[in-house]
GUPAKE-907178 format. One line per 10 residues: number of its first residue (from 1); their letters; for each residue x negated, y negated, z negated of C-alpha. Coordinates in Angstrom, 3 decimals, decimal comma. Layout:
NUM	A	X:Y:Z ~ ...
//
This chain:
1	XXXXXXXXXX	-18,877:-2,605:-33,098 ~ -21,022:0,707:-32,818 ~ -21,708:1,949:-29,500 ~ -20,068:5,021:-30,684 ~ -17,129:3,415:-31,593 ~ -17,134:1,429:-27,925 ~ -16,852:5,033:-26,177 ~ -14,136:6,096:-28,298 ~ -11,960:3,200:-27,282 ~ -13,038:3,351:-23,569
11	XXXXXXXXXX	-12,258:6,734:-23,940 ~ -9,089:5,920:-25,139 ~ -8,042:3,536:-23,039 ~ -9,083:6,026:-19,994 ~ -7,142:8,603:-21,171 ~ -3,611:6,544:-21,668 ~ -4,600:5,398:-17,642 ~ -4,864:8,411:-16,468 ~ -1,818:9,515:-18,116 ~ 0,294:7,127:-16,215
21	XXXXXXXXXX	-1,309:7,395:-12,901 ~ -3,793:4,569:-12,670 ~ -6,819:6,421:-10,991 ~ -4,340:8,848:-8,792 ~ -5,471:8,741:-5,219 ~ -8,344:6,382:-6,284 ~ -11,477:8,123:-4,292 ~ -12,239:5,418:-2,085 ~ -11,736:2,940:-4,020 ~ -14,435:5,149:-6,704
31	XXXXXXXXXX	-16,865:5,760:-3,700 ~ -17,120:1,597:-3,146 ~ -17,708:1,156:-6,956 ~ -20,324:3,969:-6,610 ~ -21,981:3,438:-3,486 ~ -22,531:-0,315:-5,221 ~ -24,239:0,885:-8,377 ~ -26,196:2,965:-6,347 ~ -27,959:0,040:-4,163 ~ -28,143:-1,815:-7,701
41	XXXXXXXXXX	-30,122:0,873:-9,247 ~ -32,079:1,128:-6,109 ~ -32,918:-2,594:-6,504 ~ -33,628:-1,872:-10,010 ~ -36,360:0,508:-8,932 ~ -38,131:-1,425:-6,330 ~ -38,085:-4,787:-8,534 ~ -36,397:-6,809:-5,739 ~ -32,958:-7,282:-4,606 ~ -32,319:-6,712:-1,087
51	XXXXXXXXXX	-33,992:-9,013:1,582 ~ -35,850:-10,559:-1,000 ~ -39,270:-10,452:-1,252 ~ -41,942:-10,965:-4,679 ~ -45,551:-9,571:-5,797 ~ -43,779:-6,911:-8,036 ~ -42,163:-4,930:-5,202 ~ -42,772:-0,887:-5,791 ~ -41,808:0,365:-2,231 ~ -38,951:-0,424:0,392
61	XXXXXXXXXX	-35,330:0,620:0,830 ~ -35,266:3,409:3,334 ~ -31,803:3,834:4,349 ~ -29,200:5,822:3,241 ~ -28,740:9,775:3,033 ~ -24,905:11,535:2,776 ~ -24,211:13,498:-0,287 ~ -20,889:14,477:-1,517 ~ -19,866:14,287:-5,243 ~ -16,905:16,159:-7,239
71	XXXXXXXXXX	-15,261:14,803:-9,866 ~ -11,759:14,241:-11,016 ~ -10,621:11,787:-7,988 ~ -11,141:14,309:-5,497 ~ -14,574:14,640:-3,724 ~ -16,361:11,286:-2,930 ~ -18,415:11,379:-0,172 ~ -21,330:8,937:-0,946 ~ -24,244:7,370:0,801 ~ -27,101:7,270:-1,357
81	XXXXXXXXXX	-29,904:4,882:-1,087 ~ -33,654:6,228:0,055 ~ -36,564:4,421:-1,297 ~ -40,426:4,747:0,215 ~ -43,505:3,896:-0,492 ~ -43,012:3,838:-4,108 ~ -45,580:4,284:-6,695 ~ -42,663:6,385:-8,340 ~ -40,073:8,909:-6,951 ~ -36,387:7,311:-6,931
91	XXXXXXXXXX	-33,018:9,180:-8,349 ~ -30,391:7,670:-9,433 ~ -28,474:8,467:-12,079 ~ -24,646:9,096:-10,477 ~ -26,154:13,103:-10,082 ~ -27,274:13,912:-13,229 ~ -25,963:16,647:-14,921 ~ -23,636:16,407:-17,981 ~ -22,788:12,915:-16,395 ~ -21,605:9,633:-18,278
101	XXXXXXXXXX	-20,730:8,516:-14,535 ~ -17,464:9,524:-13,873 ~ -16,203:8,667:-17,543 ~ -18,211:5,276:-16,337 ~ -16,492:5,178:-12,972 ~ -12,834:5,580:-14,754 ~ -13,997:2,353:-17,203 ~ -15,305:0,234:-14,460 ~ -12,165:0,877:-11,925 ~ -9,526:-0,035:-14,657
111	XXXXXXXXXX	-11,762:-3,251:-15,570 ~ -12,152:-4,407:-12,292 ~ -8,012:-3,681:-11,855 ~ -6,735:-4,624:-15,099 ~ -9,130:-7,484:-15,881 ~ -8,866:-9,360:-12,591 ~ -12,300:-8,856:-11,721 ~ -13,568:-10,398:-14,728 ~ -17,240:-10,883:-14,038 ~ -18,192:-10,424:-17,574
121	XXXXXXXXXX	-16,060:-7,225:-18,382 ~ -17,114:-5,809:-15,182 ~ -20,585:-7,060:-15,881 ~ -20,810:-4,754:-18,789 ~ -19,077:-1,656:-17,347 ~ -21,357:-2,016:-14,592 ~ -24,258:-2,151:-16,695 ~ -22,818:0,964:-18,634 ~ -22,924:3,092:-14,877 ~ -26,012:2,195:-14,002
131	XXXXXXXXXX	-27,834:2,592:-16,796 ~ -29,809:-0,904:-17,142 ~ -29,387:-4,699:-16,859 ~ -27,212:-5,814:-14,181 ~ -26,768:-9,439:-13,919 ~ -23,312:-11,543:-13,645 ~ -24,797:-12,714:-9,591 ~ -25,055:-8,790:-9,091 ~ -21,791:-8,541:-9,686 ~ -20,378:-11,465:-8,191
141	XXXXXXXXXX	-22,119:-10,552:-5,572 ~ -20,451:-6,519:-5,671 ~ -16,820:-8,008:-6,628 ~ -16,958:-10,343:-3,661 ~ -18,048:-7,187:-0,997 ~ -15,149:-5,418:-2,514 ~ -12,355:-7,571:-1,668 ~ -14,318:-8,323:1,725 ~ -13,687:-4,888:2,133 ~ -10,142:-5,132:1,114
151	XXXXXXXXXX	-9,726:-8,287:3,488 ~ -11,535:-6,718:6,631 ~ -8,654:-3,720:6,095 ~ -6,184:-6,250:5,973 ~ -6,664:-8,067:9,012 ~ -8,601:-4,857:11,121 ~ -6,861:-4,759:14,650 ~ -3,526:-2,583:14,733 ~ -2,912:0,069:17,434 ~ 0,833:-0,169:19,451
161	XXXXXXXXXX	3,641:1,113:17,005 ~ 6,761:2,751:17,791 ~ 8,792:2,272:15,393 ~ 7,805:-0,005:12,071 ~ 9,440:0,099:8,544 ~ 9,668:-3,014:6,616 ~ 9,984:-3,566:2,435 ~ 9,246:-5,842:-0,546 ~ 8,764:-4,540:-4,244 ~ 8,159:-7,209:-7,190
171	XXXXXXXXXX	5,475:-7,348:-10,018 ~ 4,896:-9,439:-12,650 ~ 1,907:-12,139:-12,416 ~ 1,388:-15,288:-14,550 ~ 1,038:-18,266:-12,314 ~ 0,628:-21,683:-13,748 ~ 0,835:-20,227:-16,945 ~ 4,170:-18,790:-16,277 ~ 5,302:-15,346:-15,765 ~ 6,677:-15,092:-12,280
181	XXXXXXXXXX	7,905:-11,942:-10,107 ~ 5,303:-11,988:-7,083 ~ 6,865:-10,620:-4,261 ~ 4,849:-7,823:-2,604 ~ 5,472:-6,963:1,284 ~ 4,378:-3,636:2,205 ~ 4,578:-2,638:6,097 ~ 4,596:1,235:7,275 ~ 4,256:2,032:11,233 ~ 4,354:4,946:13,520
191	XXXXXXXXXX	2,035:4,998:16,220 ~ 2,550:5,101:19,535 ~ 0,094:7,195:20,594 ~ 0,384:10,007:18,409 ~ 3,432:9,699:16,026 ~ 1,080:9,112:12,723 ~ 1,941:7,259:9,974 ~ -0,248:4,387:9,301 ~ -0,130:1,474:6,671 ~ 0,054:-1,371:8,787
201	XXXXXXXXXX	-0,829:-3,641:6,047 ~ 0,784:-6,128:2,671 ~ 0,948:-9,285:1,432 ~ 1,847:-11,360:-1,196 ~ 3,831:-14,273:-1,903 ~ 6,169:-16,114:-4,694 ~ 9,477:-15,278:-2,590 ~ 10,973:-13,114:0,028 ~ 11,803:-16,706:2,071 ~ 11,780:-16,098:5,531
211	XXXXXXXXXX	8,352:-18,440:6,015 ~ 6,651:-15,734:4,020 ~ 7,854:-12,559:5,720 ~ 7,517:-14,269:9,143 ~ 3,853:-15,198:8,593 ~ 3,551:-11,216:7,424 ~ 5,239:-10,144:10,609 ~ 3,339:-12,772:13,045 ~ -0,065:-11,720:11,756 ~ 1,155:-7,926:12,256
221	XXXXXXXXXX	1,772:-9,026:16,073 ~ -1,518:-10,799:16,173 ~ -3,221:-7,405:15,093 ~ -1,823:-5,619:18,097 ~ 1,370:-3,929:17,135 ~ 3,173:-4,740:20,422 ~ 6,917:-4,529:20,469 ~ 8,227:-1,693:18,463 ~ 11,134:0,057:19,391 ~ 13,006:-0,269:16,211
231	XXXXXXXXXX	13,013:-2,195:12,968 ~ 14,145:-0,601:10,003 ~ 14,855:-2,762:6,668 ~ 17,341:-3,833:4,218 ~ 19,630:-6,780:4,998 ~ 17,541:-9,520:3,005 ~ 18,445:-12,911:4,604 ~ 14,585:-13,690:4,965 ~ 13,519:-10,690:6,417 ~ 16,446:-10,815:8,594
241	XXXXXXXXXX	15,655:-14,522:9,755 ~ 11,840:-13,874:10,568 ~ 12,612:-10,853:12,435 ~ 14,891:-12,758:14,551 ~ 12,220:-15,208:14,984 ~ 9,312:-13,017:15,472 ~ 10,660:-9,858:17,459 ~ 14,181:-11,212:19,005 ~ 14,102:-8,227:21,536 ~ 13,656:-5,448:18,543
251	XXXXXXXXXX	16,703:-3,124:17,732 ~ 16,878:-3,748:14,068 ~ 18,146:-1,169:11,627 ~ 19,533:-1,617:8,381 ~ 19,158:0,760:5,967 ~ 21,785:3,134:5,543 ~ 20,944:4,154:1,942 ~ 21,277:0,610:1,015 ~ 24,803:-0,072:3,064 ~ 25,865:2,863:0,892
261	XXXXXXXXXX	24,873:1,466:-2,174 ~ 26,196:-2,477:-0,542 ~ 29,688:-0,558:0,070 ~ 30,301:-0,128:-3,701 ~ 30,603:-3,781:-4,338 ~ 33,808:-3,987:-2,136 ~ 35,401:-0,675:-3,288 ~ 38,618:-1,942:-5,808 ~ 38,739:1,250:-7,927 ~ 36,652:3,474:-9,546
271	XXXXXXXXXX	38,431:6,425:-8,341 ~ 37,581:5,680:-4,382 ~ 34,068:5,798:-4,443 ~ 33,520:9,441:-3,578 ~ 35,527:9,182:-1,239 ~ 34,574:5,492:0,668 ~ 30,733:6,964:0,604 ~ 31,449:10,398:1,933 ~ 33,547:8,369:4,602 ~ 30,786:5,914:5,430
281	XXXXXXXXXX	28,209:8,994:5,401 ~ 31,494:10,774:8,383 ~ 30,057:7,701:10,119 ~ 26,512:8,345:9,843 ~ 26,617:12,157:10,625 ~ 27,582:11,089:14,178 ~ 26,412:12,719:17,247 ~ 26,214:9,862:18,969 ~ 27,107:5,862:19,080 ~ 30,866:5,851:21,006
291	XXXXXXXXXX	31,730:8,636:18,611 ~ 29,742:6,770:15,586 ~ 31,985:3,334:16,637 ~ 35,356:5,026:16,731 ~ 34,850:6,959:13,363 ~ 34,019:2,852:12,253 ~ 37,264:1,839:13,871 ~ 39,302:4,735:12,295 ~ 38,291:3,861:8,765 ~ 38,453:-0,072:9,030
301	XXXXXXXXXX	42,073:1,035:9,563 ~ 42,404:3,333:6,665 ~ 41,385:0,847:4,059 ~ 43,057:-2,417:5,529 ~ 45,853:-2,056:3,267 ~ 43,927:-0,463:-0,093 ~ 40,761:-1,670:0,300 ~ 40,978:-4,936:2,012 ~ 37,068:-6,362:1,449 ~ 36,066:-3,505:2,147
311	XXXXXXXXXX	37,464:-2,793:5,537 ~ 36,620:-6,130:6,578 ~ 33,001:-5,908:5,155 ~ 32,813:-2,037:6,345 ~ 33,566:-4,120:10,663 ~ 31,018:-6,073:10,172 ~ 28,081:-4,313:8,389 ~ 28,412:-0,723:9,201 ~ 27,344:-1,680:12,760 ~ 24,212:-2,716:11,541
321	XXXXXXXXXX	23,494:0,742:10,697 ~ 24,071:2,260:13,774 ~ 20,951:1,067:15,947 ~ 19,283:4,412:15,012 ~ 21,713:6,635:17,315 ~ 19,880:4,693:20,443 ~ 17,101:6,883:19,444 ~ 17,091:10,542:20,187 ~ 18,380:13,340:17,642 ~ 15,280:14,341:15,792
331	XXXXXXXXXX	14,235:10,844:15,364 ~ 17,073:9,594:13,523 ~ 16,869:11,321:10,166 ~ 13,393:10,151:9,137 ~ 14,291:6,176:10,735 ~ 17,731:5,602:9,173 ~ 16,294:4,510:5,846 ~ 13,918:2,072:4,513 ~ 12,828:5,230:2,034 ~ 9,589:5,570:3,563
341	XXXXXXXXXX	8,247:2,046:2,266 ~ 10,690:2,858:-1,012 ~ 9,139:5,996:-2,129 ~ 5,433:3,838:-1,500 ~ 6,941:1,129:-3,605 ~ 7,597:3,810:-6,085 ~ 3,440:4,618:-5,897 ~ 2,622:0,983:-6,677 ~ 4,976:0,455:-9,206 ~ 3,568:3,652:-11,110
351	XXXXXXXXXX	0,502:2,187:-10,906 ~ 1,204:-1,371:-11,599 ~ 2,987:-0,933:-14,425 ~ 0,332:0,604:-16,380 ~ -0,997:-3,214:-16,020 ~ 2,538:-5,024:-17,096 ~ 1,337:-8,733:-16,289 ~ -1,234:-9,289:-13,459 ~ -3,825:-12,110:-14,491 ~ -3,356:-13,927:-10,655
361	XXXXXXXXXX	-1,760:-13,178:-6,940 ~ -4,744:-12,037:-5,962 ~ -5,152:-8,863:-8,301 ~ -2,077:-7,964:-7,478 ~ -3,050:-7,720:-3,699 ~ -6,449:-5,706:-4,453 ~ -5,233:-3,085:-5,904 ~ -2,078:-2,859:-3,912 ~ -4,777:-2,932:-1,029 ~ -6,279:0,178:-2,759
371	XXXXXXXXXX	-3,212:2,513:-3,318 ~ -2,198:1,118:0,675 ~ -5,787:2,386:2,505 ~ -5,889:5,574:0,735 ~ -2,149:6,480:1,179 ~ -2,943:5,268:5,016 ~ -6,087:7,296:5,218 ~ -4,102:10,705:4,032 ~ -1,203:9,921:6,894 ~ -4,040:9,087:9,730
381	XXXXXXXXXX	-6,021:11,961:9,275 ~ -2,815:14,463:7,855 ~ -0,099:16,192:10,699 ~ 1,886:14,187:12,598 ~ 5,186:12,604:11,400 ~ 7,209:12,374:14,648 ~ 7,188:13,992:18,023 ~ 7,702:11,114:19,822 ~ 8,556:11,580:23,885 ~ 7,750:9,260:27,005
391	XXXXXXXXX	7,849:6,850:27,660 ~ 9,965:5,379:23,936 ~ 11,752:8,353:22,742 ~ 14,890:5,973:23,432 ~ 17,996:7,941:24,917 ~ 19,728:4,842:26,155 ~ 17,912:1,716:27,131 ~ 18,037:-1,135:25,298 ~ 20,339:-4,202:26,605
//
């Protein structure tokens, strides 16, 4: 295959990505990947790697100097490597003009996403950004400072939260030579300090059993949470069992979009729905919890004769919904719902399913990892997402 032909299909291939969303929001992800060709061409130049030493050394790494770059991501902001004592200047090639490097950039992120990590594909992209040789250690060596990267994000100490928001999304992975559904736990918070949204951090496992979401929530706790103030979530029976195990003194919330949608199931005719939902939303709309739990009691009435299931189902999980109207007015709307770790979901999945089937577990996690920091780097440094007042921003205190 011609080298011209090569492009074309990279080119290709690049352009179907970016159609469905691949590289959206991607700039720090594109400034590691940079940043790492950088100190390879740098190596390149002065004949050693670093801390190594030989007879053919031309100069010494001299640090690092800030420079921003524009491209199609967004603007990276990029530290690039200072060489001295060299019997020849040092640029590297990221800043020339015209530049292969972004079209480079775009090839090497989807490898590195789509491939696994494959340490020959990325081997070659590699070699396509920077210009020259790079060896299979090189990038063993880059891949493995990547997802240290990712890791060190993973587990980085947590500040108190407020109020946490809990979900699970599934993708498809081939384990054991079988495709499986991988179960992917995503985690949002609001901090205490500020009202900020922050990614608190994911994980991945085969299930949503309760041993894997309680060994999610533990290591949460570990990090430095503290006790939030409210859970919110759907009513999975795992989730539900390691939050009773992990924070027993917690307020948990279920979501009220999904006891709307639950509702349905127990509604005998076609005909009632509008109705039973509007109801259950009369319920909702409360202005506060004695007038929330009468409204419950009047409607468990109305639909004990036409709607038996559901009147009994409506007693017992409608309550479960309610733990919101401890909080004060302006809090409620944006805490009733799981949506804020939905509409997330809704990011990876875009993004995912440009892959279809993930090569391993772990792929899945790095670039969920990706889309996680950057969307939690936009809420940290954006306006704040709740007023919160002291001490909790509770109205009533919690029994």
């Amino acid at each position: 295959m011609t080298g011209h032909t090569h492009d074309t299909l990279a080119q290709d291939t690049i352009n179907t990505l970016l159609q469905n969303g691949l590289f959206e929001g991607m700039p720090l992800i594109a400034e590691m990947l940079a940043n790492a060709a950088m100190i390879l061409e740098r190596a390149h130049h002065l004949k050693v790697g670093p801390y190594e030493r030989g007879e053919a050394r031309d100069g010494q790494a001299n640090g690092f100097k800030p420079r921003g770059l524009q491209t199609s991501f967004g603007k990276l902001s990029l530290d690039v490597p200072q060489v001295r004592g060299s019997s020849q200047s040092f640029q590297t090639s990221l800043f020339e003009k015209g530049s292969r490097t972004e079209r480079s950039l775009k090839v090497a992120i989807a490898e590195m996403y789509l491939q696994g990590v494959s340490t020959r594909r990325v081997t070659t992209v590699m070699t396509k950004l920077c210009g020259m040789d790079v060896t299979s250690c090189q990038v063993s060596r880059l891949t493995a400072e990547l997802d240290d990267q990712f890791e060190q994000w993973r587990n980085r100490p947590l500040p108190q939260i407020a109020f946490i928001i809990l979900d699970a999304t599934y993708i498809k992975v081939r384990i054991g030579g079988a495709v499986r559904d991988c179960a992917v736990f995503t985690a949002i918070g609001i901090r205490r300090s500020d009202g900020k949204r922050i990614a608190l951090g994911v994980s991945a496992a085969i299930s949503e059993a309760e041993p894997h979401w309680r060994a999610f929530i533990t290591a949460l706790k570990a990090r430095g949470i503290g006790i939030p103030d409210l859970v919110t979530s759907d009513a999975h029976e795992g989730l539900k069992a390691a939050l009773r195990a992990t924070l027993p003194s917690t307020p948990w919330q279920r979501c009220q979009f999904h006891l709307q949608q639950n509702a349905q199931a127990y509604v005998p005719q076609l005909s009632m729905r509008a109705s039973v939902a509007a109801d259950i939303r009369s319920i909702f709309n409360c202005q506060d919890l004695p007038h929330a739990e009468e409204r419950l009691a009047q409607l468990v009435v109305k639909y004990e004769k036409t709607a038996a299931s559901l009147s009994k189902w409506m007693e017992t999980a409608i309550p479960q919904g309610l733990a919101v109207m401890l909080l004060a007015e302006p809090l409620r709307q944006r805490l009733r719902t799981s949506n804020m770790c939905e509409n997330l979901n809704l990011q990876i999945k875009r993004r995912t399913r440009v892959v279809g089937l993930f090569p391993n577990e772990n792929s899945v996690l790095r670039l969920v990892t990706a889309i996680l920091m950057e969307a939690s780097e936009e809420w940290e440094t954006g306006k704040t997402y709740l007023t919160l007042t002291a001490p909790h921003a509770l109205e009533t205190t919690r029994n």
